[in-house]
matplotlib code that plots the C-alpha trace (Angstrom):
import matplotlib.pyplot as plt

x = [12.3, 13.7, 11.6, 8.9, 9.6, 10.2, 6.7, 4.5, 6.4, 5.3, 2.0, 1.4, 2.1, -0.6, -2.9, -1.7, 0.0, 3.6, 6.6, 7.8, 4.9, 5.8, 9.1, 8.4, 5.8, 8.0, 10.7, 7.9, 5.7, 8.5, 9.7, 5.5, 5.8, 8.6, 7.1, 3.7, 5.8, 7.4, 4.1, 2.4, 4.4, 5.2, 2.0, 0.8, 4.6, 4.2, 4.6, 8.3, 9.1, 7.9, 10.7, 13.1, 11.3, 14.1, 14.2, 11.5, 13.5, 16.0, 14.3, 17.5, 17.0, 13.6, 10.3, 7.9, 4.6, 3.1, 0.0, 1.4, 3.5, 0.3, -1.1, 1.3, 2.0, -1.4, -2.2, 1.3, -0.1, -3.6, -1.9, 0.8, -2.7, -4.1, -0.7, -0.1, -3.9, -4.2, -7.0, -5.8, -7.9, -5.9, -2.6, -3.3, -4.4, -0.9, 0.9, -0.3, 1.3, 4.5, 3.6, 2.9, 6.3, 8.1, 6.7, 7.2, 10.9, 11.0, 10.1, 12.9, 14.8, 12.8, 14.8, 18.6, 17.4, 15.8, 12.9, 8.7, 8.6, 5.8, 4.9, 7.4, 7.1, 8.9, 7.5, 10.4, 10.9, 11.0, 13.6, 16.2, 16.6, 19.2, 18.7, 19.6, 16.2, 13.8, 11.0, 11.8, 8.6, 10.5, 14.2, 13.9, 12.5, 14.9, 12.8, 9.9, 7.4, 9.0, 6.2, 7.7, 8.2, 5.0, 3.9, 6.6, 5.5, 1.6, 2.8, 4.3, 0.5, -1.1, 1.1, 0.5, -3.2, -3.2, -0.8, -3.1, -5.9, -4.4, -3.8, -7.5, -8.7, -6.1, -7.4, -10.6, -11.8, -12.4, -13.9, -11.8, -13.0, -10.5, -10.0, -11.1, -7.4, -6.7, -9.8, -8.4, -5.3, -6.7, -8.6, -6.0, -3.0, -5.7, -6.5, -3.4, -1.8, -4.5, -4.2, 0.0, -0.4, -2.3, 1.2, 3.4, 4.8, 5.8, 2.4, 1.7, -1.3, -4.3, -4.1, -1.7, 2.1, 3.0, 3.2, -0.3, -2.8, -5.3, -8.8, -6.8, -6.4, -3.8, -4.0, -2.6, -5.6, -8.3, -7.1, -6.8, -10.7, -11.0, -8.9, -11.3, -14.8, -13.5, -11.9, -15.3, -17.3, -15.7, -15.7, -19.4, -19.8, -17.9, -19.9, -23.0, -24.4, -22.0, -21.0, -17.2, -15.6, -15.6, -12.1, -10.5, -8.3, -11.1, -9.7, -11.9, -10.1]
y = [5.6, 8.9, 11.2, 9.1, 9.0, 13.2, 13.8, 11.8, 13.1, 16.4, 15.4, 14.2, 16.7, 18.8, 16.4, 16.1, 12.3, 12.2, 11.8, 8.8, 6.9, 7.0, 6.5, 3.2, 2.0, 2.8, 0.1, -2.6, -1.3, -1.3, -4.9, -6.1, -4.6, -6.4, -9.8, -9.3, -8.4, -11.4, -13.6, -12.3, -12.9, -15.9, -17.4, -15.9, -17.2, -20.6, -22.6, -20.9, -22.8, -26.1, -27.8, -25.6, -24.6, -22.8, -20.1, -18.4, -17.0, -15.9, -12.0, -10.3, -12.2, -10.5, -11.1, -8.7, -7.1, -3.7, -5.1, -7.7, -5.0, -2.9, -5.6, -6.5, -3.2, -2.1, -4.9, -4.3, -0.9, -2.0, -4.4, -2.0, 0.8, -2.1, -2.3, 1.2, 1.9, 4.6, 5.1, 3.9, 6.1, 9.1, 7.5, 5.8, 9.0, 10.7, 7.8, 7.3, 10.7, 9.4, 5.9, 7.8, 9.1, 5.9, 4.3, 7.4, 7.1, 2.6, 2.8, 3.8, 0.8, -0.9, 1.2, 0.2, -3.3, -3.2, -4.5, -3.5, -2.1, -1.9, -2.8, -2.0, 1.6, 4.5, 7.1, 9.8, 9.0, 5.3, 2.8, 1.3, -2.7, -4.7, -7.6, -10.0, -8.0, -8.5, -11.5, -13.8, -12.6, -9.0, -9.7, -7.9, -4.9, -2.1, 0.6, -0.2, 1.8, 3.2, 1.8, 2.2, 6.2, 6.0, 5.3, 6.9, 10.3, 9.0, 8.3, 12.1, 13.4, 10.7, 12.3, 16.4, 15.7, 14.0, 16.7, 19.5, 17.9, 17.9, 21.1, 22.1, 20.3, 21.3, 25.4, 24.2, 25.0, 20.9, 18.2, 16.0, 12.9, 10.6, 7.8, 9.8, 10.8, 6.8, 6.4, 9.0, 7.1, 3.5, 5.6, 7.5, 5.1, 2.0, 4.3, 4.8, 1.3, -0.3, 1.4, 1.3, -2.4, -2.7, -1.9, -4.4, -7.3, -8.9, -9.1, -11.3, -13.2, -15.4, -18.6, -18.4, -16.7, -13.3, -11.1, -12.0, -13.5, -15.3, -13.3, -10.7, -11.3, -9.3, -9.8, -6.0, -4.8, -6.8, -5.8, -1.9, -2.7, -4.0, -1.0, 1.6, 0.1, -0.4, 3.6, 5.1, 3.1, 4.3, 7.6, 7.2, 6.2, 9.4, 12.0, 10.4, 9.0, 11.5, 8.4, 7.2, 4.7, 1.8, 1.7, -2.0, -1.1, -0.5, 2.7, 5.9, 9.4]
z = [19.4, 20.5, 18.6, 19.6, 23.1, 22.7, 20.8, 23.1, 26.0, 24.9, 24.0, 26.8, 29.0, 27.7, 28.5, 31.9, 31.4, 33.3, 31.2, 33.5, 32.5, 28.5, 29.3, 31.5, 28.3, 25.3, 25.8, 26.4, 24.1, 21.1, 22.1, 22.0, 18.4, 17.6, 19.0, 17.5, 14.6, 14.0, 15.3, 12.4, 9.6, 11.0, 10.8, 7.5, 5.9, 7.9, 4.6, 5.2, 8.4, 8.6, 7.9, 9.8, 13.1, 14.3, 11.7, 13.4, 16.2, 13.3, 13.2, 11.9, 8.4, 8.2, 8.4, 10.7, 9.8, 10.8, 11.5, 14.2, 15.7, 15.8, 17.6, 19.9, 20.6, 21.6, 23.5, 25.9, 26.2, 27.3, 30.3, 31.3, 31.7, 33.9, 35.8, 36.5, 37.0, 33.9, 31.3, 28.2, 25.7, 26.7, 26.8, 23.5, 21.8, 23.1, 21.0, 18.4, 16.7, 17.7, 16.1, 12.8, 12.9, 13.5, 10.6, 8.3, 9.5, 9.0, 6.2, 4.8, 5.7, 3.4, 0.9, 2.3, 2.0, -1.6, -0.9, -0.2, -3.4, -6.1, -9.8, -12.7, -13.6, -15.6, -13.1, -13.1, -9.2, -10.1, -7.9, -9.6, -7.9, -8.4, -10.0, -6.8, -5.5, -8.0, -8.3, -11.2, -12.7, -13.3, -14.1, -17.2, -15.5, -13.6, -12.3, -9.6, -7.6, -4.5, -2.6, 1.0, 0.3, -0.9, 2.9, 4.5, 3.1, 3.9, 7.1, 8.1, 7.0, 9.2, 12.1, 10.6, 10.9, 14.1, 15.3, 13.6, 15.4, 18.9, 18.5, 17.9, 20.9, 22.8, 22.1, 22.5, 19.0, 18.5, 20.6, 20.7, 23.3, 25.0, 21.5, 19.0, 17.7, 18.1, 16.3, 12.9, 13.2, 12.3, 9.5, 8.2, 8.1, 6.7, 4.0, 2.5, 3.1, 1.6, -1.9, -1.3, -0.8, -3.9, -5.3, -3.7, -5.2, -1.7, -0.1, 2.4, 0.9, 2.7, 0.5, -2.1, -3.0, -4.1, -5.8, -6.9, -4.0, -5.5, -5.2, -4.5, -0.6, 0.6, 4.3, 4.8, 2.8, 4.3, 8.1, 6.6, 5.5, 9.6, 10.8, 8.6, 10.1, 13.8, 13.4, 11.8, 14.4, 17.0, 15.9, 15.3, 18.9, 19.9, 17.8, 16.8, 20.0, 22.4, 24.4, 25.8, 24.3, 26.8, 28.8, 27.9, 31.6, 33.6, 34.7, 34.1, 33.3]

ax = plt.figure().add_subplot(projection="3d")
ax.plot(x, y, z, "-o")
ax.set_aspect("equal")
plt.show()
C-alpha cells in the first residue's frame, strides 16, 4: 500500500492530480478490493458455505480473488470520482501502475502459504510443497510450478511498460489519451494470467471442482478473455475512431 500510494502519488503529480486526493481513495479503494475480493470467491466457492453461512465473514482463513478485488476496487474508485467531482479516466490511468506493483509484490504470499501453485514439474526453479499442501491427486509428486512467481514477475513488466509508457506521453513522444494506460493494463495483466492460470491446480472453476474444470472453464480465464476485448476496444475507441472514452463520473477533464 505504501509503494503504491508513493508511485501514484508521483504519477500523479505529473498529470496534475493532488496527492490528497490518492491518499483519501487508497484506504477505500484497498478495503473495496478486499470486499469484492471475498464477494467473488464467495459466490464462485458457494458449494463451500451452505451449510455454514457464517464462514463467509471468516476472510483470514482465505478465500479472495483478483478479479473481485478488481472489481470492487474500480467501482469504489468510480463513486469516490463522483463524490469528489474528478474525471475518473485520468485518476484511473495514475493507478493502475501502482496496482501492477501490488500484485507483483501479493503474490508472493501465495508462496509463504504454499499454495496458487501449478502442474508437477522438474523445472530447475521448481517449488518444493509439503505434502499437507498438495491435492490428493499429487501426493506422490514434490516439485510444482511456481505459478504465483510466474505472475509476480509478469506483474513488474505490466507495471515497467505502463511506467515506460507514461513516460513517453508524458515527453510528448506518445499520445497517450485520458484511459488508454487503463486500457494496456486490462490487456497486459489478462494476457499473462490467462496462460498462468492454465497452470493452476486451484482454479476457481464455473461448474465443476479443481484442479480440472470441466470444459476447461476457469473463471480467471474466461474474465482475462472479457478483460482482453473490453481493453483492445477501448483502445480501439481511442486510436481508431480518435474519440474519448465516455466518463462513467460525469465529470469531464
Amino acid at each position: 500500500m505504501l509503494l503504491g500510494l508513493l508511485l501514484a502519488t508521483r504519477l500523479g503529480r505529473l498529470r496534475g492530480i493532488e496527492p490528497a486526493l490518492i491518499a483519501d481513495l487508497l484506504p477505500l479503494m484497498v478495503l473495496g478490493a478486499v470486499v469484492g475480493a471475498r464477494i467473488y470467491y464467495v459466490a464462485l466457492e458457494w458449494r463451500q458455505y451452505t451449510n455454514n453461512w457464517s464462514d463467509v465473514f471468516a476472510i483470514w482463513r482465505g478465500g479472495i480473488a483478483i478479479h473481485g478485488a478488481l472489481i470492487g476496487g474500480t467501482l469504489v474508485t468510480l463513486f469516490f470520482c463522483r463524490w469528489r467531482r474528478q474525471p475518473f479516466w485520468p485518476l484511473l490511468d495514475v493507478l493502475v501502475p501502482a496496482v501492477a506493483l501490488g500484485q507483483a509484490i501479493g503474490r508472493w504470499g501465495n508462496f509463504f502459504n504454499s499454495e496458487a501453485f501449478g502442474l508437477p514439474t522438474n523445472l530447475p526453479w521448481a517449488l518444493t510443497i509439503p505434502m499437507a499442501n498438495r491435492p490428493s491427486e499429487f501426493l506422490e509428486q514434490a516439485s510444482f510450478h511456481p505459478t504465483f512467481l510466474y505472475e509476480s514477475l509478469w506483474n513488474l513488466g505490466v507495471c515497467g511498460l505502463l511506467l515506460l509508457l507514461f513516460r513517453l506521453g508524458s515527453q510528448g513522444r506518445l499520445r497517450l489519451p485520458a484511459g488508454a494506460m487503463s486500457c494496456v493494463y486490462l490487456m497486459a495483466y489478462s494476457s499473462g494470467r490467462f496462460w498462468i492460470e492454465g497452470l493452476r491446480l486451484d482454479p476457481l472453476c464455473l461448474f465443476s471442482q479443481p484442479p480440472f474444470c470441466a470444459g476447461g472453464l476457469r473463471m480467471a480465464q474466461l474474465m482475462s478473455l472479457l478483460l482482453i476485448a473490453l481493453g483492445g476496444a477501448g483502445l480501439l475507441w481511442l486510436y481508431r475512431f480518435r474519440r474519448p472514452l465516455p466518463d462513467p463520473s460525469g465529470v469531464t477533464a
